[in-house]
C-alpha positions as CSV (number, residue, x, y, z in Angstrom):
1,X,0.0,0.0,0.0
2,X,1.4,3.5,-0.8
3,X,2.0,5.8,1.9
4,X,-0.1,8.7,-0.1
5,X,-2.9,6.1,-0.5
6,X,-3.0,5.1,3.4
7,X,-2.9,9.2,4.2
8,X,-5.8,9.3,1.7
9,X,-7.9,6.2,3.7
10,X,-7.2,7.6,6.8
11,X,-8.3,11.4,6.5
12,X,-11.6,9.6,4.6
13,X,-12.1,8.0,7.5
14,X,-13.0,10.8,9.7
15,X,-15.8,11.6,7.9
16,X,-18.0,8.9,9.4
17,X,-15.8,7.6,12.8
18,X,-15.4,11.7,13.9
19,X,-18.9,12.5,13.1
20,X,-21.1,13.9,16.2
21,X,-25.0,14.5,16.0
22,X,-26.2,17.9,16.4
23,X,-28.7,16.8,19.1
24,X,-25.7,15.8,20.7
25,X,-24.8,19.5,21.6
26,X,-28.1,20.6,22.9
27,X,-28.8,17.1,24.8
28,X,-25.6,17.6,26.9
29,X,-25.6,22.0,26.6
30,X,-22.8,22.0,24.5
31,X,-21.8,25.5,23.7
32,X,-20.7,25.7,19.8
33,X,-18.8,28.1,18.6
34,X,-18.7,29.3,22.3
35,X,-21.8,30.9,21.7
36,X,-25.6,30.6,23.0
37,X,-28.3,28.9,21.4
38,X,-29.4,33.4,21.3
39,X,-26.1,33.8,19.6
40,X,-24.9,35.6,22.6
41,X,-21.3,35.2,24.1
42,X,-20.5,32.5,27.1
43,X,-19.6,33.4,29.8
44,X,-15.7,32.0,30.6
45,X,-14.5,34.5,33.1
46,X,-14.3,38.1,34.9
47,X,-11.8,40.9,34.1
48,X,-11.0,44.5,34.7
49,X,-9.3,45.3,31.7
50,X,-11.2,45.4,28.5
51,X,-14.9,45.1,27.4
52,X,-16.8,45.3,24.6
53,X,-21.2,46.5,24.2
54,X,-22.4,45.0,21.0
55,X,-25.8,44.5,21.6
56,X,-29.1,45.2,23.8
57,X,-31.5,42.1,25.1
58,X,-34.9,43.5,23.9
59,X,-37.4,42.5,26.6
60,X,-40.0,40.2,24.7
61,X,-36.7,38.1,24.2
62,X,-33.4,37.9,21.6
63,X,-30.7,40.7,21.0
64,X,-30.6,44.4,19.0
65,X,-27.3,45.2,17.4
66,X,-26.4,48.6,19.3
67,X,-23.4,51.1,18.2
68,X,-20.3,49.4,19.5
69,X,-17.7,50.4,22.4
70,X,-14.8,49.6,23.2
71,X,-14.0,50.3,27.2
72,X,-10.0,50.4,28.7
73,X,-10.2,49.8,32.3
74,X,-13.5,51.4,32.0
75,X,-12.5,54.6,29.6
76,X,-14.2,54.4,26.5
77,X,-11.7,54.4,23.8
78,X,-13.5,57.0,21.8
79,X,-12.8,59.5,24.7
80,X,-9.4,58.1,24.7
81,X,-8.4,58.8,21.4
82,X,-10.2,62.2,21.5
83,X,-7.7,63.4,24.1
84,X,-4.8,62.0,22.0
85,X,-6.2,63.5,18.6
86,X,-7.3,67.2,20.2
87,X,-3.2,67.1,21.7
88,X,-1.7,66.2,18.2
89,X,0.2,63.3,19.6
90,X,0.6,59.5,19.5
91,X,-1.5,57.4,21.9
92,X,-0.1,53.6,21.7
93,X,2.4,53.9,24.3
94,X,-0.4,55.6,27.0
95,X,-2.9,52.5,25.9
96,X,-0.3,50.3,26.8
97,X,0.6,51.8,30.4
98,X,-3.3,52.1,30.9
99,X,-4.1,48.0,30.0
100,X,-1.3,46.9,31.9
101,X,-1.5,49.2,34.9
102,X,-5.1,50.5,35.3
103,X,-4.7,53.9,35.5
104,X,-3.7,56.7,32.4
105,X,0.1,58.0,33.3
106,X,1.2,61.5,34.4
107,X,4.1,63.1,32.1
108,X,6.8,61.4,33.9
109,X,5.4,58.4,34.4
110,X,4.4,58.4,30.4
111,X,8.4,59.4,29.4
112,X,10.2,56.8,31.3
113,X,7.9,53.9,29.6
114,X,8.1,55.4,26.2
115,X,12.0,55.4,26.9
116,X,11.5,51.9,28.2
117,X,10.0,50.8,25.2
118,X,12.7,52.3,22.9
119,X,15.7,50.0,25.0
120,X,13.7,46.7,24.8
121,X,13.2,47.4,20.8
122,X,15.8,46.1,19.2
123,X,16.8,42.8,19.0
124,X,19.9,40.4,20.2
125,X,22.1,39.4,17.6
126,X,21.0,35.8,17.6
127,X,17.4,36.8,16.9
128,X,17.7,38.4,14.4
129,X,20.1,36.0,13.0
130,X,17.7,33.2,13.4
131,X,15.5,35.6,11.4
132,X,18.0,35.9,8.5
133,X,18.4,32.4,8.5
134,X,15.2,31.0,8.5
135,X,13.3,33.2,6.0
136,X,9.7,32.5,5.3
137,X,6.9,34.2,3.6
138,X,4.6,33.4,6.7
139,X,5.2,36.5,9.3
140,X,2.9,35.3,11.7
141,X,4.9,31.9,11.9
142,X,8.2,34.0,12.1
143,X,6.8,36.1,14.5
144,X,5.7,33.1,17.1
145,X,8.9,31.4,16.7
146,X,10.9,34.6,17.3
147,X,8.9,34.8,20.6
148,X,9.5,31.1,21.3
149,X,13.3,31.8,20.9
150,X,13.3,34.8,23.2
151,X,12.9,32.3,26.4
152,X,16.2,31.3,25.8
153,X,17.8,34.5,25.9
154,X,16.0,35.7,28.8
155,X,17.8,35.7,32.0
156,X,15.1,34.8,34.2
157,X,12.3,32.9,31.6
158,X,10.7,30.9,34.3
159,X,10.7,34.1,37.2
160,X,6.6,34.3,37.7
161,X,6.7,37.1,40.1
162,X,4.4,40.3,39.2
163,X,7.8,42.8,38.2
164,X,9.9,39.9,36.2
165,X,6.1,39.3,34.2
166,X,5.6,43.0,33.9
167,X,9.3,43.3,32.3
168,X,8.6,40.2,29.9
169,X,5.3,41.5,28.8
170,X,6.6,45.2,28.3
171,X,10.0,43.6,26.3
172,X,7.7,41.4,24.1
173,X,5.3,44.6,23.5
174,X,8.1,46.5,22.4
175,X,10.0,43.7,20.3
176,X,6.6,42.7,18.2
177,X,7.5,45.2,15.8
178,X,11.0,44.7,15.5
179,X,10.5,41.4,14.3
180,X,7.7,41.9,11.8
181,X,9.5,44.2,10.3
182,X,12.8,42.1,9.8
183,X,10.8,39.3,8.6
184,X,8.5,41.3,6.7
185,X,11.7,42.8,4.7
186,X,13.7,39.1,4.8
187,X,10.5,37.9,3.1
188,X,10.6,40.8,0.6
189,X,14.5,40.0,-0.4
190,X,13.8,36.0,-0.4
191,X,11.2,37.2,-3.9
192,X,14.4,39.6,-5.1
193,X,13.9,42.7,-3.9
194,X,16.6,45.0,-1.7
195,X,17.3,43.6,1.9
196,X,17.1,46.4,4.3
197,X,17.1,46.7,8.2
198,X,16.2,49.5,9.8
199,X,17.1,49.9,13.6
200,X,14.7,52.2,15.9
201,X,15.1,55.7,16.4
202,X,15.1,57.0,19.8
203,X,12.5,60.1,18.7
204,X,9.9,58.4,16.9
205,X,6.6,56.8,19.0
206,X,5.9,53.1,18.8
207,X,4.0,53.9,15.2
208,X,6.6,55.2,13.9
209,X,9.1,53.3,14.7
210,X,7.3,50.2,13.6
211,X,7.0,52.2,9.6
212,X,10.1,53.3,9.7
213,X,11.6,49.4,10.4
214,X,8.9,48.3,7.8
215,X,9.7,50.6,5.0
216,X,11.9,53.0,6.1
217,X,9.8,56.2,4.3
218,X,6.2,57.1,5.6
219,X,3.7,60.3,5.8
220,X,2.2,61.5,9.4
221,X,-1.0,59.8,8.1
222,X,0.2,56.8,8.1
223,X,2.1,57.5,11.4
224,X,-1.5,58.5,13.2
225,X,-3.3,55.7,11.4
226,X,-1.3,53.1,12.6
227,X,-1.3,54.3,16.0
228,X,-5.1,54.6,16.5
229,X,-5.5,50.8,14.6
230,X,-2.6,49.9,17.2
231,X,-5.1,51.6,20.2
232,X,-7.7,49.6,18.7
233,X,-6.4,46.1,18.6
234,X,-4.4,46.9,22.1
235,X,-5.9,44.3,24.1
236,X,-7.2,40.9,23.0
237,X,-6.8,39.1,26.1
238,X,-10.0,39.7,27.6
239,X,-12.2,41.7,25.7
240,X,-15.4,39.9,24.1
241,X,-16.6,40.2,20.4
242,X,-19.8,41.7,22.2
243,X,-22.0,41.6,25.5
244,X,-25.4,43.0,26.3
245,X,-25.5,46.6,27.4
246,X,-25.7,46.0,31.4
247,X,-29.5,46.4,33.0
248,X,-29.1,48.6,36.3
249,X,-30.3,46.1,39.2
250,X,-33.2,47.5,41.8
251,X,-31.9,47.3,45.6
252,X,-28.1,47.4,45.1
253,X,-25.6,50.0,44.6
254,X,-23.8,50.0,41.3
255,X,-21.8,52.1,39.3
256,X,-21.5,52.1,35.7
257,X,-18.4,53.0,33.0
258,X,-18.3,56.8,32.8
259,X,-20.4,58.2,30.2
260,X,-18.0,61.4,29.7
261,X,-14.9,61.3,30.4
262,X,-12.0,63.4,29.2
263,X,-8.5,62.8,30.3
264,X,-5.1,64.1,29.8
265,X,-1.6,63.4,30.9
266,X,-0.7,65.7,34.3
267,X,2.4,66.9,34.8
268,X,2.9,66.4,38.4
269,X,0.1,64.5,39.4
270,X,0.9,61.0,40.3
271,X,-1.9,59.4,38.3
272,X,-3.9,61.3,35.7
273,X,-7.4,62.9,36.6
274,X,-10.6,62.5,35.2
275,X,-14.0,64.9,34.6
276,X,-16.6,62.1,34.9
277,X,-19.9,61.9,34.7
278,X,-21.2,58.9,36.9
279,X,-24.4,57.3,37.6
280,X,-25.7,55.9,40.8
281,X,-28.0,53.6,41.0
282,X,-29.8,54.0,44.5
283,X,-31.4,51.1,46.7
284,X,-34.7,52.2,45.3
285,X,-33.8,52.0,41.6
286,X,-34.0,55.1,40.6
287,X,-31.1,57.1,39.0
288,X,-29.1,60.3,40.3
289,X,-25.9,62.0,38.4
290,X,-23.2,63.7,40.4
291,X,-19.8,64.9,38.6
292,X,-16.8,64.4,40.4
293,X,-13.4,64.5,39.9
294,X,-11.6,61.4,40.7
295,X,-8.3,59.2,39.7
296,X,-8.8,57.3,36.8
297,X,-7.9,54.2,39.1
298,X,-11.6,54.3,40.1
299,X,-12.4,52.9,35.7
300,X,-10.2,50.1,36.7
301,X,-12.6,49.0,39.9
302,X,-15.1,48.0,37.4
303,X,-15.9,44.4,36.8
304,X,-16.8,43.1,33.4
305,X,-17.8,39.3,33.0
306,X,-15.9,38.0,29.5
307,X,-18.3,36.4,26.9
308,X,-16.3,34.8,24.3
């Protein structure tokens, strides 16, 4: 028997030995596709860090597509990204601090990680070595097996304590770039073209740094593009494709996401401020708004179930 033709029997052979009956799923509340049988998300856990509102439950029963938002540690992103656009400046670097840390950055605080960034960037010369060597036309691939790699060169890759995972995840942040771009370009001379590599400048953001590695030339556009698509995509981790708008609950105390909120970066504060709008929901059920001015640590308090 040929080894093609016993591949051949074998993967045949799923078709009828693999098969499941759809009943199967309902019978034993299977969810498929991780999804209800409403098409809603399942629950799998609880975070503070991202959320996403897709949808309304309509009370006579299903779900009404709503405008989507996207919520950072309980800070819209819209309102996010309209402080960074009113200010002229690039907002990846401030995302990051805010996912990882909870709370926006004062100037300081926002200087040192953006320098901190800029030293984990480049790459040891084994990496990018490896790189070279290995070539590709799959980035992705390259990419993971770059990250894979990186263990070995780290001094302390099995060090679980809360500063030694902070470092790792800030130095892979940072590298991600880096290394799409080399393999981007190896790819690019592997089909003839010029091999170039590009090594980060110390005055460009995270954007454009990542262009610049890429291609070398770019406009602003493309700069501020990429940044807000970078914002955008910033957290994956926990953040649902969609959840149901939340229905205030009679006879307990809750507060929501702020509704306005407008931040920027304070120079001396230790933790940036916030304008928000809030809403209380009293024992009775009914609603009250107060503003306040509070630390933006209060967004992070907020508890958001995952639905995947």
């Amino acid at each position: 028997m040929k080894k093609e033709y016993i591949i051949y029997k074998l993967s045949e052979s799923i078709k009828s030995t693999s098969h499941i009956d759809n009943e199967l799923f309902v019978k034993y509340n299977v969810k498929r596709g991780l999804r209800n049988e409403d098409h809603s998300g399942v629950l799998v856990g609880l975070t503070k860090i991202g959320d996403v509102v897709g949808y309304e439950r309509l009370p006579e029963g299903g779900l009404k597509a709503i405008p989507g938002r996207l919520l950072y540690r309980g800070i819209d992103v819209n309102d996010l990204v309209k402080g960074i656009h009113a200010e002229k400046r690039f907002g990846y670097e401030e995302a990051a601090f805010l996912l990882l840390s909870g709370y926006l950055p004062n100037r300081e605080e926002l200087e040192t990680f953006q320098a901190l960034i800029h030293a984990f960037m480049p790459l040891g010369q084994k990496t990018k070595m490896n790189i070279l060597d290995l070539e590709g036309s799959n980035v992705m691939n390259i990419l993971a097996r770059s990250v894979l790699e990186m263990y070995t060169f780290d001094e302390n890759p099995d060090d679980t304590s809360r500063d030694n995972l902070m470092r790792q995840s800030i130095d892979l942040i940072s590298k991600f770039p880096t290394i799409i771009a080399y393999a981007y370009n190896i790819m690019r001379h592997s089909h003839g073209k010029t091999l170039h590599i590009r090594h980060p400048k110390e005055e460009y953001s995270f954007a454009e740094n990542f262009l610049y590695m890429l291609k070398g030339e770019f406009t602003d556009l493309e700069a501020r593009t990429l940044d807000r698509a970078l914002i955008l995509h910033a957290e994956h981790g926990g953040v649902s494709p969609a959840r149901p708008e939340p229905t205030p609950t009679p006879r307990s105390l809750q507060l929501s996401a702020p509704s306005k909120v407008h931040c920027t970066v304070a120079p001396t504060s230790q933790s940036c401020r916030c304008s928000n709008t809030l809403k209380r929901i009293s024992a009775t059920g009914t609603t009250s708004k107060r503003s306040m001015t509070t630390s933006t640590a209060c967004c992070a308090k907020r508890l958001t179930t995952i639905q995947v």
